[in-house]
N, C-alpha and C positions, 0 to 999 in steps of 0.2 A: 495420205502422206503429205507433209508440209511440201508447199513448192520453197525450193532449194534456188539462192541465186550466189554467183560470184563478185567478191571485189577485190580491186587492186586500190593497196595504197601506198603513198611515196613518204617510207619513214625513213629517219634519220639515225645514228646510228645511238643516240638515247635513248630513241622512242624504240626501237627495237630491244633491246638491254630491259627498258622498261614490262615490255610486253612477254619477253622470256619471264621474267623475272615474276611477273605475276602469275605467268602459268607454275610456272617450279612452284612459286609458294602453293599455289590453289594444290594444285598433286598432292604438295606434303600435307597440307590440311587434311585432303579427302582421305588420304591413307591412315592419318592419325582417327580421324574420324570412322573411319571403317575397320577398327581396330589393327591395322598391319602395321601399326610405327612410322616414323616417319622417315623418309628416304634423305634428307639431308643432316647433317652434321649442324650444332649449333651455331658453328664460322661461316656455312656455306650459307643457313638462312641467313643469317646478318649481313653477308654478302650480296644475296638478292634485294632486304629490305635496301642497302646502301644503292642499290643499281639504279632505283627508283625516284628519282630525285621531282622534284616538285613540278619545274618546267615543262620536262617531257613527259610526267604522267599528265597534265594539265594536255598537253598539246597531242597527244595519245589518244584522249580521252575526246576533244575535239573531230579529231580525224574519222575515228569509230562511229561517233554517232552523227557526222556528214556522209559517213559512207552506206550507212543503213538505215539513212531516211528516203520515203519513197519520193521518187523522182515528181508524181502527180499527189498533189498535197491533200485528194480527197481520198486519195487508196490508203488503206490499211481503217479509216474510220468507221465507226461503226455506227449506221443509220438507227438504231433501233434506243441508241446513249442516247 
């Protein structure tokens, strides 16, 4: 089993809008993808795509992957690369 760790991050109230807004779409993808249709309305995806504005997916996107790099810069590599 993978080892599982927690993090806390301090989002703003775009970067959150942002991060909903990717999961709703990813959901609605999977479902369309997995033949069940897709669970939003044409208004409500363009409402997500709209939530996601450049700045705070950019600053989004930042935060996530400072928050899931290893603290010691030789963990997670792989001796054998």
């Amino acid at each position: 089993m993978p080892e599982t760790f927690s993090i806390c991050l301090d989002l703003d109230r775009d970067e959150v809008l942002a991060l909903l807004s990717y999961i709703a779409i990813g959901l609605h993808i999977l479902a369309i993808a997995g033949g069940n249709g897709g669970s939003l309305s044409p208004d409500e995806f363009n409402s997500h795509l709209g939530n996601i504005n450049a700045d705070a997916a950019d600053r989004l996107t930042q935060k996530l992957t400072a928050a899931i790099q290893p603290s010691n810069p030789d963990e997670g590599s792989n001796p054998n690369s």
